[in-house]
C-alpha positions in Angstrom: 208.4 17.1 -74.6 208.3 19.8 -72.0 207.4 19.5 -68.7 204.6 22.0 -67.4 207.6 22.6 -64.5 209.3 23.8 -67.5 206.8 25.5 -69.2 206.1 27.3 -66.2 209.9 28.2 -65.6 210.0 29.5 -69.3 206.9 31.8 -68.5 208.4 32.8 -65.0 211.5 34.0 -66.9 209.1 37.1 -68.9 207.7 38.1 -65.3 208.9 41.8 -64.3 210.7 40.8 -61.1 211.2 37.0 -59.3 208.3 37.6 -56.5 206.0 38.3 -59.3 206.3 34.6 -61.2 204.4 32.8 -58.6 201.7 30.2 -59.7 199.1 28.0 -57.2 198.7 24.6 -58.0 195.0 23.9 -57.4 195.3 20.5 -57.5 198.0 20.6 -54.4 196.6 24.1 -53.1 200.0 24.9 -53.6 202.3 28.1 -54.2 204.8 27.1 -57.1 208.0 29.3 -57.3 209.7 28.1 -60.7 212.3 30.6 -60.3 213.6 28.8 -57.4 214.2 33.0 -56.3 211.0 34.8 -55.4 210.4 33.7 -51.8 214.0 34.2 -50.7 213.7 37.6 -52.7 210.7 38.3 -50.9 211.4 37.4 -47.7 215.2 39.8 -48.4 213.5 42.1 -50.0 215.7 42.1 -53.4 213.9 43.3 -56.9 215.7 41.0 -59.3 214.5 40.1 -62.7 213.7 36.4 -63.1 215.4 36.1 -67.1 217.3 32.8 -67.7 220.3 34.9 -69.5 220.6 38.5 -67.7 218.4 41.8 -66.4 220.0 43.4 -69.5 217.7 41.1 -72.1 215.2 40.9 -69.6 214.7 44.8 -70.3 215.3 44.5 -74.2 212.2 42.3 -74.1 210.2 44.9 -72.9 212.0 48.2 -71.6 208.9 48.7 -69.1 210.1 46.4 -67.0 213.0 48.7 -65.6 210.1 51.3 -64.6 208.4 48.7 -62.6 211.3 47.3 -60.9 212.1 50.7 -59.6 208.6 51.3 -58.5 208.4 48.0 -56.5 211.8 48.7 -55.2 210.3 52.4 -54.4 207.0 51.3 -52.9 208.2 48.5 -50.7 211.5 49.8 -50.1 213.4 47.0 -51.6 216.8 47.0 -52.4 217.7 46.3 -56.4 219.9 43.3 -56.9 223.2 43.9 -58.3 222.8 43.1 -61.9 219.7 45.5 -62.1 221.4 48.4 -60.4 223.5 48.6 -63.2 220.8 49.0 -66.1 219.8 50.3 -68.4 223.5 50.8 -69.5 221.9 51.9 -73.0 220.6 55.4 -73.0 218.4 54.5 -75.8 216.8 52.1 -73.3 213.2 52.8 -74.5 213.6 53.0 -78.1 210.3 52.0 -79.9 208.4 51.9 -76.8 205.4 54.0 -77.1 204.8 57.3 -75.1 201.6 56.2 -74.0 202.6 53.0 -72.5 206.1 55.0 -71.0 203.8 58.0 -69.0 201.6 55.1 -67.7 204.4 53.5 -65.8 205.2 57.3 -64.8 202.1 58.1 -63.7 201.6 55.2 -61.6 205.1 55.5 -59.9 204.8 59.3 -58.8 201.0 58.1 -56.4 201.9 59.0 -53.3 201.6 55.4 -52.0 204.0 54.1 -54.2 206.5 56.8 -52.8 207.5 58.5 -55.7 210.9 60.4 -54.1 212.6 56.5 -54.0 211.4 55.6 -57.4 212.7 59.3 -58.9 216.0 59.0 -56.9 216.3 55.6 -58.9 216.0 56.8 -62.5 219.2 58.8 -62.1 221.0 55.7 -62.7 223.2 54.4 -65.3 221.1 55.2 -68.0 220.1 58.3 -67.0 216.3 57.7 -67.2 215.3 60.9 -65.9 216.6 62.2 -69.3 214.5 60.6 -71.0 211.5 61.0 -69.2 212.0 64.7 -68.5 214.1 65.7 -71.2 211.9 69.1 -71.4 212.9 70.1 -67.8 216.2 71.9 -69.0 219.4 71.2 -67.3 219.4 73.3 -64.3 216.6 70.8 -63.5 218.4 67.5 -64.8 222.0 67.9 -64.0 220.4 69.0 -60.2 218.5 66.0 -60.2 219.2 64.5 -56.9 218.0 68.1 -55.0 214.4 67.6 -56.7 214.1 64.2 -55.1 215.1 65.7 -51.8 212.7 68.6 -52.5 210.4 65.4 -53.5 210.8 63.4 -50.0 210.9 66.2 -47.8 207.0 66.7 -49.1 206.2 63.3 -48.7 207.3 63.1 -45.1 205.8 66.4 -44.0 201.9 65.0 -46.2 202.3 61.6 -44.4 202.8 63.1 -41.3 199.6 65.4 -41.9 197.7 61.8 -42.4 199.4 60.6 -39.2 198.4 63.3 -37.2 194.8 63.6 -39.6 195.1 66.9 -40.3 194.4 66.0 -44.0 193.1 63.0 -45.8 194.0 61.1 -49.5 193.3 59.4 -52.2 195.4 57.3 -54.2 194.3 55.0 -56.2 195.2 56.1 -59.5 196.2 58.6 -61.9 193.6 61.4 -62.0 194.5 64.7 -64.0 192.5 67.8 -63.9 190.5 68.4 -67.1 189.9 72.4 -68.0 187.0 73.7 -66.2 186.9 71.4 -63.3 187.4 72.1 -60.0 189.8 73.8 -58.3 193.0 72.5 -56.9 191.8 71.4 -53.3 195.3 73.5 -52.1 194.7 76.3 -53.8 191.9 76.7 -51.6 192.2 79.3 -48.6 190.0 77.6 -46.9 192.1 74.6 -44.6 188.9 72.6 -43.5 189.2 71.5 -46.9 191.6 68.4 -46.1 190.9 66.1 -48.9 194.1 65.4 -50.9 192.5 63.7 -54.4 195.4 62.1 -57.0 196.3 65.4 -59.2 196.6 67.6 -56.2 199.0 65.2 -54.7 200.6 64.9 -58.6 200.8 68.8 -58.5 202.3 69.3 -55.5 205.0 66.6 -56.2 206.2 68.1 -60.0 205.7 71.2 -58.0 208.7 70.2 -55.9 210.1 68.2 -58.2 210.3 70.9 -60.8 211.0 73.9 -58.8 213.7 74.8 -60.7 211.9 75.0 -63.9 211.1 78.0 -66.0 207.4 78.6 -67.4 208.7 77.3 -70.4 210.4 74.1 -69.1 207.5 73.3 -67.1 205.1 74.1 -70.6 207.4 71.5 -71.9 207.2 68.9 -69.5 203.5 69.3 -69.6 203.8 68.3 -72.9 205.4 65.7 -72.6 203.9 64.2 -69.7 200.1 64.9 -71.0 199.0 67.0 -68.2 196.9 69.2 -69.6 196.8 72.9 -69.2 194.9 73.1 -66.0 197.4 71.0 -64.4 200.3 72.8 -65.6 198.5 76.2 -64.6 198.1 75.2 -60.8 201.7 73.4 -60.7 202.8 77.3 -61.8 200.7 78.6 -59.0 201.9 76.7 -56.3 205.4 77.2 -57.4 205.2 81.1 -57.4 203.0 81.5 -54.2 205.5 79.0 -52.5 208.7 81.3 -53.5 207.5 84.2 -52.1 209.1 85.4 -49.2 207.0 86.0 -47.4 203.8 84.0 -46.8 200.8 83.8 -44.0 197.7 81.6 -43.8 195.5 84.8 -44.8 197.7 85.1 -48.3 198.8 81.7 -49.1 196.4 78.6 -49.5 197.4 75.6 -48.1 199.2 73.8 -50.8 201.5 76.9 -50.9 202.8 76.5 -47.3 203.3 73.1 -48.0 205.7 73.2 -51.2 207.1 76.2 -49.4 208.0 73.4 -46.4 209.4 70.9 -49.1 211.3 73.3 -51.3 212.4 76.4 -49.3 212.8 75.5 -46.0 214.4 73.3 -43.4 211.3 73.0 -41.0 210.4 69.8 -39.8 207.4 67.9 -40.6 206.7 67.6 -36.7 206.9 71.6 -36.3 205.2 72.2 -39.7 202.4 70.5 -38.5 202.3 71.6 -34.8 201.7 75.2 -36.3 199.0 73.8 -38.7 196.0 74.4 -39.7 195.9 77.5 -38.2 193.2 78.0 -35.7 189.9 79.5 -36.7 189.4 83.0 -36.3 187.6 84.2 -33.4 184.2 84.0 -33.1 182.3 87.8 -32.9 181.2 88.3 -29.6 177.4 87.7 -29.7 175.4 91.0 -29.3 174.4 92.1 -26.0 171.0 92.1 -25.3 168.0 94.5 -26.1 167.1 96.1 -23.2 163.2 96.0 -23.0 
């Protein structure tokens, strides 16, 4: 009969990646690592998958696994080991896997503090992810995909810097879209005391970048097929045209504008983006000069 070392090795072999197929012995008080590979993956910071036979059946078993790899490798800044940087070698990787559970893994990759410009960079791999996932972007979007992740970490580094320097605040926890009729878009806001960054207007402002190349109709589509609803697709649109303009100024543009503008069409720094923002306050009116009485 089995062992319940083996029956624990066998188990450790479904997990998503090797640092993940730890188990605690409460009778030892413990850490078990039937892989014999998660620690010294850990401690090197390699996402390999723990299957007995090869990454390739790992993500057979369930082609979800890929998307989870790359956003571990993404958040943590891991390296992919080099059986997994060479899958999915089918294109048809997630055949039968159902849209639902695919924009999950999506949506939980692109929060901004899973870094989502590592974990995009990634899916334009061997088996072309990114197709899949955004078929509806059009080709000027997909064959360019490499310049939307730049577009993609250039916004990243100039919003963490904001944090840094507290200029504006976030939330990411999870995925949060924006339901018609609900507030507005924090960023499309004029009004810059307004510095709270909630999930979907960090989501907008990354597809924003992401997708600058898009057409109303490509980014329609992508809505689509991503389930964003038509709000979200409306504001993505906004930003997107404010931000291309040529010509912008804190009393035309809201905030999220000049930010997307920063990521997408220019070369500013995020150190002299944000040493020129917010803008100060107006000046205060002069206060009336006395009655005379």
């Amino acid at each position: 009969s089995r062992t319940s070392f083996e029956a624990l090795q066998e188990d450790a072999g479904h997990r998503d990646v090797t640092f993940n197929s730890f188990y605690y012995d409460p009778s030892t008080h413990e850490v078990v690592d039937p892989t014999g590979r998660g620690l010294k993956d850990l401690e090197a910071g390699v996402i390999r998958m723990p299957h007995p036979r090869s990454a390739a059946e790992s993500i057979a078993d369930d082609p979800l696994r890929v998307l989870r790899c790359y956003r571990f490798a993404a958040r943590f800044g891991f390296d992919l080991d080099e059986a997994l940087s060479l899958e999915p070698s089918d294109k048809n990787w997630a055949k039968g896997v159902s849209p639902g559970r695919l924009l999950n893994e999506v949506k939980k990759a692109l929060l901004l503090h899973n870094r989502p410009s590592r974990f995009l960079a990634l899916l334009d791999g061997p088996g072309e992810v990114h197709q899949t996932l955004f078929s509806k972007a059009g080709a000027q979007t997909l064959d360019h995909w490499q310049a939307g992740v730049g577009r993609v970490n250039r916004l990243e580094t100039i919003v963490l810097e904001g944090l840094r320097r507290g200029h504006i605040t976030s939330r990411s926890i999870q995925w949060r879209g924006r339901p018609a009729g609900s507030s507005k878009a924090a960023f499309l806001s004029p009004d810059w005391r307004k510095k709270g960054m909630y999930e979907n207007d960090w989501a907008e402002l990354v597809l924003a970048a992401l997708l600058w190349s898009c057409d109303a109709k490509a980014l329609k589509g992508v809505g689509s097929q991503l389930e964003l609803g038509g709000a979200m697709v409306e504001t993505i649109g906004k930003l997107q045209e404010g931000a291309r303009k040529k010509s912008i100024s804190p009393q035309t543009a809201p905030p999220g504008v000049h930010l997307l503008n920063a990521a997408a069409a220019s070369s500013e720094s995020a150190e002299s983006f944000w040493s020129r923002w917010p803008p100060p306050p107006p000046p205060r009116a002069p206060p009336p000069p006395p009655s005379g009485g």
